[in-house]
C-alpha positions in Angstrom: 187.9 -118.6 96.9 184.8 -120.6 96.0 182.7 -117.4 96.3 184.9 -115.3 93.8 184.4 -118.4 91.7 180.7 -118.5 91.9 180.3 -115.0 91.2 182.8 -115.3 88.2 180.9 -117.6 87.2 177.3 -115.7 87.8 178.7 -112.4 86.2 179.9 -114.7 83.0 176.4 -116.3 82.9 174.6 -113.4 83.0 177.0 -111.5 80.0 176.4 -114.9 78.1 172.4 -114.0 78.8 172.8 -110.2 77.7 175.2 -111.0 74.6 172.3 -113.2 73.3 169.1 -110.8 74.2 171.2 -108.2 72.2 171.8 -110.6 69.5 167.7 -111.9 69.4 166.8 -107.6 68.9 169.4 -107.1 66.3 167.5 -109.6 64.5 163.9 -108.6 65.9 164.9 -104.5 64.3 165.9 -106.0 61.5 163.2 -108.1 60.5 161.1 -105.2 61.6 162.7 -102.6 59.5 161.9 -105.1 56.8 158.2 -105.5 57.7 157.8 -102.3 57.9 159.7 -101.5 54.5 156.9 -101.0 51.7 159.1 -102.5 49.1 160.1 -105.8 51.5 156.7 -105.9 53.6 155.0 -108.5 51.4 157.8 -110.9 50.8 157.2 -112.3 54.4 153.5 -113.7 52.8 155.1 -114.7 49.3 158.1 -116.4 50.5 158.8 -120.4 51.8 161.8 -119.0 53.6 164.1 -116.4 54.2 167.4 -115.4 55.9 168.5 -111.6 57.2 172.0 -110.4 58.0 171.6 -107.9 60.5 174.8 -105.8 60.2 176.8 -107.0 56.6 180.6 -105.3 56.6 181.9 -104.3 53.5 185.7 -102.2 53.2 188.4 -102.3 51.2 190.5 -100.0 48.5 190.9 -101.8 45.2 190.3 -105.2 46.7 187.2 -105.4 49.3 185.6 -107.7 51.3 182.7 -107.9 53.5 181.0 -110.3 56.1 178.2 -110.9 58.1 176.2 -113.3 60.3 172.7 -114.4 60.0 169.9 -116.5 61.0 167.6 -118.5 58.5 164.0 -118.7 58.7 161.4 -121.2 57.3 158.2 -120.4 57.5 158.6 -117.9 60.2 160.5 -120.3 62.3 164.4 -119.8 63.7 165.9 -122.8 62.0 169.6 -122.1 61.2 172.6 -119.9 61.4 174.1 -118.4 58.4 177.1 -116.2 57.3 178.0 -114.4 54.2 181.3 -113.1 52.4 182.4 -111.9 50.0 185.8 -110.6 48.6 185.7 -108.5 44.9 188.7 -106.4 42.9 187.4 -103.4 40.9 187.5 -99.7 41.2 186.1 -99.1 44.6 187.1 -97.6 48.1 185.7 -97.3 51.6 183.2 -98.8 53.8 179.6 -99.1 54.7 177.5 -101.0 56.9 174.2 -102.6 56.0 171.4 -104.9 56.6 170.6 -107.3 53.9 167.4 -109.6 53.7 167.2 -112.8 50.9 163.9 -114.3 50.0 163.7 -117.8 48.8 160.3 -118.0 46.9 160.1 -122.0 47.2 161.0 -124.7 48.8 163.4 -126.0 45.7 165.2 -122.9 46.0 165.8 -122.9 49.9 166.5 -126.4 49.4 169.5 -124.9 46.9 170.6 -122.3 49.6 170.7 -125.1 53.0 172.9 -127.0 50.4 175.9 -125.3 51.4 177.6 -123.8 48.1 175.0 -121.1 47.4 175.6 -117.8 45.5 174.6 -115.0 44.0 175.3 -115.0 40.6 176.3 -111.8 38.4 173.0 -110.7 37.6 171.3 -110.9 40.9 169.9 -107.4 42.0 169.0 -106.1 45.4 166.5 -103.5 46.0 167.6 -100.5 48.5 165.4 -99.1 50.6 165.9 -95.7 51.5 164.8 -95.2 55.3 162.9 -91.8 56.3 163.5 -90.2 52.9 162.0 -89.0 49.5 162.6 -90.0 46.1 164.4 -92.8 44.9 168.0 -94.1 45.6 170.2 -96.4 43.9 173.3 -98.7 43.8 176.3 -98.7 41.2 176.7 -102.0 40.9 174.1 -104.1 41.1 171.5 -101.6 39.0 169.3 -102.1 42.1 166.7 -99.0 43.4 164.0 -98.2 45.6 161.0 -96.2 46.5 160.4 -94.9 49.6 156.5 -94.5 48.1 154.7 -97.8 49.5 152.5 -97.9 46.7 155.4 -98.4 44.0 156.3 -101.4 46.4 155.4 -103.9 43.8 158.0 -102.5 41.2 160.4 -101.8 43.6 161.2 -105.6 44.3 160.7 -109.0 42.7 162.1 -112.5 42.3 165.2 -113.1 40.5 165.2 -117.0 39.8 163.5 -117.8 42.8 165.2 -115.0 45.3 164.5 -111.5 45.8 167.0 -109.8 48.0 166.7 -106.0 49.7 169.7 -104.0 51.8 169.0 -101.1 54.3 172.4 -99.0 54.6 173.1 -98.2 58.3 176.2 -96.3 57.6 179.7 -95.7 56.0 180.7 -94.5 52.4 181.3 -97.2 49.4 180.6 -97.0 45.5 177.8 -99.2 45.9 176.2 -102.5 47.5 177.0 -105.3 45.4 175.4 -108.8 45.9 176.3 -110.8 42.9 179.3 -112.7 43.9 178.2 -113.2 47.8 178.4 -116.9 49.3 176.5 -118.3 51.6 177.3 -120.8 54.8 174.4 -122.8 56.4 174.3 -124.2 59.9 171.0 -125.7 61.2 170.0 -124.9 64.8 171.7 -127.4 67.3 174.5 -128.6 65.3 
C-alpha cells in the first residue's frame, strides 16, 4: 500500500513538473514569435515592462467572450501572473485563438496596469502580425494592421498613451480581434 502511494505520488510530481515545463515554452514561443516579429522586435528595448498572453480565447454569436492567462515582465524579469477577459455584444460570430503581447512604455503606466482595474479603452489599437506571409493584414474592429516587411516595422506599431499592444492569430474564424474593452487581473509572483 505505501508503494502504490509513493508512486502515486512520484507520477503526480512529475505531471506537476511537465504541466509547468510546457507552461515555461508556451511563454518562451511566444515571447519568441514576438522577438522575432519585425513590427514587435524593438518594443522589448523601448519598453519598462510588458506582459504576453500566450493562447487568448475569443467565441461567441452575438454576445462573445474571451480569456486568457499571462505572465508579466519588468525589465525582462518573471514578476507576476496575469489574466485577461473580456465579454462584448455586437454583430459578430465564431472563434479564434491568439497570442497577444502589451507594452507598457514607463514605469507610470505599468504602475497603472499592477493597480488592478486596468483596461483598454475604446480607442486602443493592436497591431497584427501576419506570420510567414505577404502583404498586409488587418482587423475590423480595432482599425489595427501589419506588415510582414521588417522595414515598415516602425509604422506598423507604436504607443497609444503609454501602451502598444500586438496579436499573432493561431487559429479559428472571428470578425476581428478587438482589444478595447479587455480587463486586466494582476498577481505578483509568490502571492
Amino acid at each position: 500500500m505505501k508503494s502504490i502511494a509513493t508512486r502515486f505520488m512520484f507520477a503526480a510530481l512529475l505531471a506537476s513538473t511537465a504541466m509547468t515545463v510546457q507552461a515555461d515554452d508556451d511563454y518562451s514561443n511566444a515571447i519568441k514569435r514576438f522577438k522575432d516579429a519585425g513590427e514587435s522586435a524593438g518594443f522589448f528595448q523601448l519598453s519598462y515592462a510588458y506582459v504576453v498572453f500566450p493562447a487568448v480565447g475569443k467565441a461567441g454569436f452575438i454576445i462573445a467572450g474571451q480569456h486568457g492567462e499571462g505572465r508579466v515582465y519588468e525589465k525582462g524579469k518573471y514578476v507576476a501572473d496575469a489574466s485577461i477577459t473580456e465579454v462584448s455584444a455586437g454583430l459578430q460570430a465564431g472563434g479564434q485563438e491568439f497570442t497577444e503581447i502589451i507594452f507598457f512604455q514607463n514605469k507610470g503606466v505599468f504602475d497603472s496596469f499592477k493597480g488592478g482595474s486596468f483596461e483598454l479603452g475604446a480607442k486602443a489599437q493592436a497591431t497584427v502580425i501576419t506570420l510567414a506571409a505577404e502583404g498586409k493584414a488587418g482587423t475590423d474592429s480595432s482599425n489595427a494592421s501589419a506588415s510582414t516587411d521588417k522595414t515598415n516595422a516602425s509604422a506598423a506599431g507604436s504607443f497609444q498613451n503609454g501602451v502598444a499592444v500586438f496579436t499573432i492569430v493561431k487559429g479559428g474564424l472571428m470578425a476581428g480581434i478587438s482589444v478595447s474593452g479587455q480587463k486586466f487581473s494582476y498577481k505578483p509572483v509568490g502571492h
